[in-house]
N, C-alpha and C positions, 0 to 999 in steps of 0.2 A: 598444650593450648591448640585448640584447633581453629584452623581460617575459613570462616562462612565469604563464599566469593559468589560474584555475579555470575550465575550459569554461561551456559555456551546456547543462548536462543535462537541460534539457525543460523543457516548458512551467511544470510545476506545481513545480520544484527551486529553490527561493530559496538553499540552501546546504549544503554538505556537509565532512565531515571527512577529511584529510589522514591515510591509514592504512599508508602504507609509502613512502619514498623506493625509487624502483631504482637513483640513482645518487647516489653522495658530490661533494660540494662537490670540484671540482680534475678531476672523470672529465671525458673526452670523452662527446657526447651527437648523436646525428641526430637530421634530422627526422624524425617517425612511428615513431620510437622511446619504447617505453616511459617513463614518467620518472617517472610517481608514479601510485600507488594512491588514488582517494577512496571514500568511504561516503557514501551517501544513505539516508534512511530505508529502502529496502526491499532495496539491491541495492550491492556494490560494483562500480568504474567503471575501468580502466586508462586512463590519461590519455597522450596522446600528446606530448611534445615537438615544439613549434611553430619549432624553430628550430636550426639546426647548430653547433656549437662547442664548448665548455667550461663546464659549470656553477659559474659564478664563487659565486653566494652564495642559499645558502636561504632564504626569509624567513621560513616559516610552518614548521614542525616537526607531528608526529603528532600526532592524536589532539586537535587545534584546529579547533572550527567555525569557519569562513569563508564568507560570499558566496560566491556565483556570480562568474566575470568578477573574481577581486580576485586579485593579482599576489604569484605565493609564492615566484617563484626568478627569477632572474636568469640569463640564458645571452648570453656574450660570446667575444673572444680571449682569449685565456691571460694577455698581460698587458696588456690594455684595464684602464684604469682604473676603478674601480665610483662610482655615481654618488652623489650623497645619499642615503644610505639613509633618515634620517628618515623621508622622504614617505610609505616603507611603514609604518614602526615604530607610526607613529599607530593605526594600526588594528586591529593584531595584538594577538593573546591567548594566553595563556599556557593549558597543562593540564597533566597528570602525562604524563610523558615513557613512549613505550614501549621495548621492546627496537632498532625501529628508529630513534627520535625522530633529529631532527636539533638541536641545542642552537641554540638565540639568544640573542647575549651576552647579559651580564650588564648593561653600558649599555645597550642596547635594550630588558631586561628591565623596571628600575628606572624606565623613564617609560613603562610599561602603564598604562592605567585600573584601577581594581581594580574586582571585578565580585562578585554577593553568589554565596554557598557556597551549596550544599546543604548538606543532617544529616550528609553522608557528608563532609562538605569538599570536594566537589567543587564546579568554577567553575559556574554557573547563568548558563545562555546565554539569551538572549529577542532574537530577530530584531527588525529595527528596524520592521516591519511588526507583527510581533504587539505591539512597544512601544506605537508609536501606537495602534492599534486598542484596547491597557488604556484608556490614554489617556482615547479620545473612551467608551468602557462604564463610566467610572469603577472602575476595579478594577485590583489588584497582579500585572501578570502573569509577577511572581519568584515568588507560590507557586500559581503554575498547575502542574500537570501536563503533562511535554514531551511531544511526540510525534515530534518528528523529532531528527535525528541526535546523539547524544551527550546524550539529553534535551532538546536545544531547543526554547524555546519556538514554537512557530509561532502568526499569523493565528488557524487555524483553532482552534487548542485555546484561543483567547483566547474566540474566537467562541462556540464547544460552551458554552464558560467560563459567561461571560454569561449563556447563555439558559436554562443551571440556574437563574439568580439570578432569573429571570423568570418561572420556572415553578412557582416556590411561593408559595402568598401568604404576602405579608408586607410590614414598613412598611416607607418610602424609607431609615430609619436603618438598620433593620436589614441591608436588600440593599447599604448602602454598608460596615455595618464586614463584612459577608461575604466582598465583592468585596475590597478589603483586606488580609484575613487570610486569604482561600483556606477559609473555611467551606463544607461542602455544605449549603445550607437543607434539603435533603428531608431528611437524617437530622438536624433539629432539631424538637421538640415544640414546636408553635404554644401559646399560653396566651392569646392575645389573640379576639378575634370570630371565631366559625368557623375555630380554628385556625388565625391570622392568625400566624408568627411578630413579636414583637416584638423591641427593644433587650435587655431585660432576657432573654429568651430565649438570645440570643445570648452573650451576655455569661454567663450562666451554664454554656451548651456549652463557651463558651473557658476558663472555669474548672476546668470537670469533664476535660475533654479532657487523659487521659495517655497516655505512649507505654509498652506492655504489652511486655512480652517476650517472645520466642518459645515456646510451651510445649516443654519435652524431645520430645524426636524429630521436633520440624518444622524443616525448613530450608527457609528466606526465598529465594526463587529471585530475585535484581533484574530487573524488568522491561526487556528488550531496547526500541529506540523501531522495531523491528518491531510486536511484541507489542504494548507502546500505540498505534500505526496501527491494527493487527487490532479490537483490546477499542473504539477510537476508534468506527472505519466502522462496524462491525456493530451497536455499539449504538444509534448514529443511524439505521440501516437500520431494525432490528427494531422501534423503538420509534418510532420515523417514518411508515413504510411500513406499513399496513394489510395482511399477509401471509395469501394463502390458498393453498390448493394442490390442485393435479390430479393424478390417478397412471394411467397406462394401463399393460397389459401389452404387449408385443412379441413376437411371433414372428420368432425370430431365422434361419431355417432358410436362408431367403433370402440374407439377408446371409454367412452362414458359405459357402455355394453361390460366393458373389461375390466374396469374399477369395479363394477357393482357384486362379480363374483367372489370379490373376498373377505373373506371372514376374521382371519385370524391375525390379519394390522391390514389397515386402511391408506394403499401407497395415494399419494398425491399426484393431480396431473402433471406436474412437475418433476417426480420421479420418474413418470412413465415416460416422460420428454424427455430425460438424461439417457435412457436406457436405451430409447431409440437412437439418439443422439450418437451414441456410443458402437448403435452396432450401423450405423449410417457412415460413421468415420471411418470403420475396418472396412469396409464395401469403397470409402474413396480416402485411403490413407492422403490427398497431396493438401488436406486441411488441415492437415494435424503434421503440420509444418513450423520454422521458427526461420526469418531473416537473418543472417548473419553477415551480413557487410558483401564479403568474397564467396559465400557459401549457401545455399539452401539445406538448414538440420530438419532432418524426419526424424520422427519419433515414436518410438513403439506404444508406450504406454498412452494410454488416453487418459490423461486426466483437466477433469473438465472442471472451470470453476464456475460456484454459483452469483452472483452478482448480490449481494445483501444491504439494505438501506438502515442506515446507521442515523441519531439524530445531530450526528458530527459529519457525516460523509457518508461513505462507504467502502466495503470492506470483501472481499472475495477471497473464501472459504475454498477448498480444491479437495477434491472427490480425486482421490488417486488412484490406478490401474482400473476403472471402470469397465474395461473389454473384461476384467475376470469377475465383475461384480454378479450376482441375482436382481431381482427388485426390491425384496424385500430386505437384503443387504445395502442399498443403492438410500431408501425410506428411512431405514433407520440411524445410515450413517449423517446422509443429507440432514435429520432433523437436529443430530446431536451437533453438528457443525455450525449449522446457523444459530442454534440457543445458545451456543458456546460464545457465536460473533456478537450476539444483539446484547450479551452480557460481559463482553471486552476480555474473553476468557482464553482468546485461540493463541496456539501459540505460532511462532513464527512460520514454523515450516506447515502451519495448516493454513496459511496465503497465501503459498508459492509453489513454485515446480507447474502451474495451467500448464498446458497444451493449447485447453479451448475453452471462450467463455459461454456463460447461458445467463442473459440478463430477460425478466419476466415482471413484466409490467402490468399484468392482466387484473391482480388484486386490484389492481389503486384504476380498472375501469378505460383503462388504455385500448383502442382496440388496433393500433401498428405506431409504431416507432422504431428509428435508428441508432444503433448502438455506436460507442467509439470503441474500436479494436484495443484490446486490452493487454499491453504487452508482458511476457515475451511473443503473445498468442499472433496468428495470422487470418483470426477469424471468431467472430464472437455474433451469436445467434440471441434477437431481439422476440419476445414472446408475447403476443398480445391477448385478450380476452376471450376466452371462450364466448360466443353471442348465435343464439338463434335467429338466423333468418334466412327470406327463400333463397331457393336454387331451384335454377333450370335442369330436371333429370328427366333424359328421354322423352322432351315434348312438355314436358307435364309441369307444375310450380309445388316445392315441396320445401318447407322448413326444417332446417338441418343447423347443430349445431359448428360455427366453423370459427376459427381460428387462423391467426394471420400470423407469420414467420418471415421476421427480415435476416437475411444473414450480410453483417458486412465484413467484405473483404479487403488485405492488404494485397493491392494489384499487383506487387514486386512480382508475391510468390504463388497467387492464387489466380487463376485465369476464369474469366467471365462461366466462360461452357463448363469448368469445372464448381464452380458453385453453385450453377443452375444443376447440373447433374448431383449434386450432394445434395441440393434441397428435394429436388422429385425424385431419391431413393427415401428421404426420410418422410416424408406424404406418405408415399407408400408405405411405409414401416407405420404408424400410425395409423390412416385409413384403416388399412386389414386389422393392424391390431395383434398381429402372430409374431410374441417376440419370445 
């Protein structure tokens, strides 16, 4: 009997949810054939069957977080005997069944651990990672806020957790019944020394604190664990990251010149912008940089991501070793990446490892906007519309297609003069057009 188990989806994937069977208990099954759909926080996964025969018995049913690597079906002979099943049952958990779910008995059922609700009665998941890590921060991380799949607790949101609790002042009581009860200290009035929150502070928030009703005509949208990823990163970025920004214009006339000689695929101005992008970065390596607390990491590899608009969020796809890319390598990987995102197809490690982002706002009629740095990155380049209009050339008034370029920086690692200098190498690399 063989064990069909949740892949190993990337580096940074501790676990993911089970969102469609493709085959019933009793079908025939190949290898590297389909067998079940997962969700990860940003992307769902089609999961291949590791083994040929008969899907004897499902373990794990929809819409249930699991591990990584943890065994959800069973694939044998048709009448090969099935093994103890116990050994799995211990582990498994129950959710509200979907239109595909696969059921698990009702003995299997009855010896689940029971695990705490959400408001909504839903099961409230917390990874054994983020358990420990409540753990050793003292704090309750069943009313943390999820971030990964199905609201899951994760690590990190234990982490972010925490370091709320640290960044207000206030007494040891008060940060312990917070961590506890899932209080934000910043929206509590300190009454103690220089707005110290105390106990009694606290304790009165928990009194005061009711749950309000929606006023007439607002509807409560529930947060996707996209959406909390997105509101997660970007608030650590923005409020981390010391953010300034560069803006140059572009003369695009060149590049329009350069698109039009080819024939045999058709790259996008977009492509031609990574590719500058790329050889702009090897001319001033100190942006293709990463913070590390005690340390400034450089990085060889350029890998740039694209910034993709999803109708849940968004999603950033990463173009890996780009200094060894062509264009037409750079075109055709760029397309399969993003068809891949806009149909929730990527897998984990095709959104991770940036270097550098490229967010391009030009289709949707933008002609400048500011990006928020996109972590681990130290610099994420904002792309606006290509637009005809004059310019002042020697004296004279002359209609030229240009393009507007904001790059914003994290000021830890990135110095004013050195993102001005990164932006007027890549003008120039565009202008001329000689890549």
């Amino acid at each position: 009997m063989h064990e069909i188990k949740i892949p190993q989806l990337g580096q940074s994937v501790e676990e993911a949810s089970i969102v469609m069977w493709h085959k019933k208990e009793g079908e025939s099954v190949q290898t590297g054939e389909p067998l079940f759909t997962v969700q990860t926080d940003k992307a769902e996964i089609e999961c291949e069957s590791s083994a040929t025969g008969v899907l004897r018995k499902v373990l794990v049913g929809t819409d249930v977080v699991v591990p990584v690597l943890k065994v959800v079906a069973l694939v044998g002979d048709r009448d090969e005997p099935l093994p103890d099943l116990s050994q799995y049952w211990g582990e498994a958990k129950t959710a509200t069944p979907s239109p595909h779910s696969v059921t698990v008995s009702a003995n299997a059922k009855a010896d689940l651990p029971s695990k705490p609700t959400t408001e909504s009665g839903g099961v409230k998941f917390v990874s054994p990672r983020a358990r420990a890590k409540a753990r050793a921060e003292h704090v309750n991380a069943e009313v943390i806020e999820g971030s990964g799949a199905q609201g899951r607790v994760m690590e990190a949101d234990v982490v972010a957790f925490a370091e709320t609790l640290q960044d207000v002042p206030s007494t040891p009581t008060a940060r312990r019944i917070a961590g506890q009860e899932g209080i934000d200290l910043s929206q509590v009035s300190g009454t103690g020394p220089r707005g110290r929150v105390t106990k009694e502070d606290i304790l009165r928030a928990r009194q005061a604190a009711t749950v309000s009703p929606s006023p007439a005509g607002v509807r409560r949208v529930p947060l996707t664990p996209m959406r909390k990823t997105i509101a997660r990163r970007m608030s650590e970025s923005f409020f981390t990251a010391p953010h300034y920004y560069v803006t140059v214009e572009v003369d695009m006339s060149a590049v329009r010149r350069f698109r039009d000689v080819f024939t045999s695929f058709k790259p996008s101005f977009n492509d031609i912008i990574i590719l500058a992008t790329a050889q702009a970065i090897k001319a001033f390596p100190q942006v293709n940089v990463r913070w590390a607390g005690d340390a400034i990491e450089e990085r060889e590899d350029i890998n740039i991501g694209i910034a993709v608009a999803l109708p849940d969020g968004l999603i950033v796809p990463v173009l890996r070793q780009v200094q060894d890319k062509s264009l037409e390598a750079i075109s055709f990987e760029s397309r399969d990446l993003v068809e891949k995102a806009r149909n929730g197809k990527l897998l984990p490690d095709e959104y991770s490892g940036n270097t550098f982002t490229i967010s391009n706002l030009g289709a949707y009629g933008v002609d400048h906007f500011t990006a928020i740095v996109n972590p681990p990155d130290s610099a994420i380049l904002a792309i606006g519309q290509i637009k005809d209009q004059p310019v002042v050339i020697e004296g004279g008034i002359h209609v030229r297609p240009v393009m507007k370029l904001t790059l914003s920086s994290d000021h830890r690692v990135i110095d004013g003069a050195v993102a001005a200098q990164f932006l007027g190498q890549l003008k120039r690399i565009l202008e001329a057009a000689e890549f």
